[in-house]
C-alpha positions in Angstrom: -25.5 -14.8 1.4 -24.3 -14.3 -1.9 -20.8 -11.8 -2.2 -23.2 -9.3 -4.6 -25.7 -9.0 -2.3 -22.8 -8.7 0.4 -21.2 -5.9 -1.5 -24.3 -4.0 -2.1 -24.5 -3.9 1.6 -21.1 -3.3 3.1 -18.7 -1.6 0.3 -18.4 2.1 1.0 -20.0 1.4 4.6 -19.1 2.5 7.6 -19.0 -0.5 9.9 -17.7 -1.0 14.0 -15.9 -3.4 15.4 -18.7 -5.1 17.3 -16.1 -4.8 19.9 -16.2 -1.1 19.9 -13.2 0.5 18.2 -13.0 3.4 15.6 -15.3 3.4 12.5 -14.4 1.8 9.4 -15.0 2.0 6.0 -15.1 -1.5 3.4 -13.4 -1.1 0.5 -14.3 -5.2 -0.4 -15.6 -7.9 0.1 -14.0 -11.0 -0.6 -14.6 -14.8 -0.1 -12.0 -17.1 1.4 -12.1 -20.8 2.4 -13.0 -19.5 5.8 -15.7 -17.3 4.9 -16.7 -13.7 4.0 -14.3 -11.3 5.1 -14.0 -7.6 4.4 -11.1 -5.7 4.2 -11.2 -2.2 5.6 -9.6 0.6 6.5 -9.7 3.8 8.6 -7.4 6.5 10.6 -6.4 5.2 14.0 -6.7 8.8 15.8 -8.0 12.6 15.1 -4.8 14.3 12.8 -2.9 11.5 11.7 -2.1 10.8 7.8 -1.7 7.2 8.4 -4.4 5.0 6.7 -4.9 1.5 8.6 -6.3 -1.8 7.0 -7.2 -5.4 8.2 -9.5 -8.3 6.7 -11.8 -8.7 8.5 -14.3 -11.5 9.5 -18.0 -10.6 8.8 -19.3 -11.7 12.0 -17.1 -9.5 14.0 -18.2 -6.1 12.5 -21.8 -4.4 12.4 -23.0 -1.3 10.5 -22.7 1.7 12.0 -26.3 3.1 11.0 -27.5 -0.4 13.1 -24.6 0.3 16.3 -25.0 2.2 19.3 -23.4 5.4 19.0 -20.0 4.9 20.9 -18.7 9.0 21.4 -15.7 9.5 23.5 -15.7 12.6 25.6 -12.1 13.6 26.2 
């Protein structure tokens, strides 16, 4: 795929881990010698001020309109 066309569909996305995890939103894509990756970020929990980030491989995350919905009843 070419990084445009990768950009037009993931920056500004939500995206999961295909793991599970808490939703994420890309703020790039970039190509490495490994691959597509997309860096992201997101709040860890409900209230806190501290914004998280990670690169991310592009095989390991889906979009969240295409995910299962994963709700946590507390």
């Amino acid at each position: 795929m070419q990084i445009d066309a990768l950009r037009t569909q993931f920056v500004g996305k939500t995206v999961w881990l295909k793991s599970g995890g808490t939703p994420m939103t890309v703020e790039q894509v970039i190509e490495t010698p490994d691959g597509f990756k997309l860096d992201c970020c997101w709040v860890d929990r409900p209230g806190s001020k501290k914004m998280e980030r990670a690169r991310l491989n592009l095989e390991s995350v889906e979009l969240a309109s295409r995910a299962p919905m994963r709700i946590k009843f507390f």
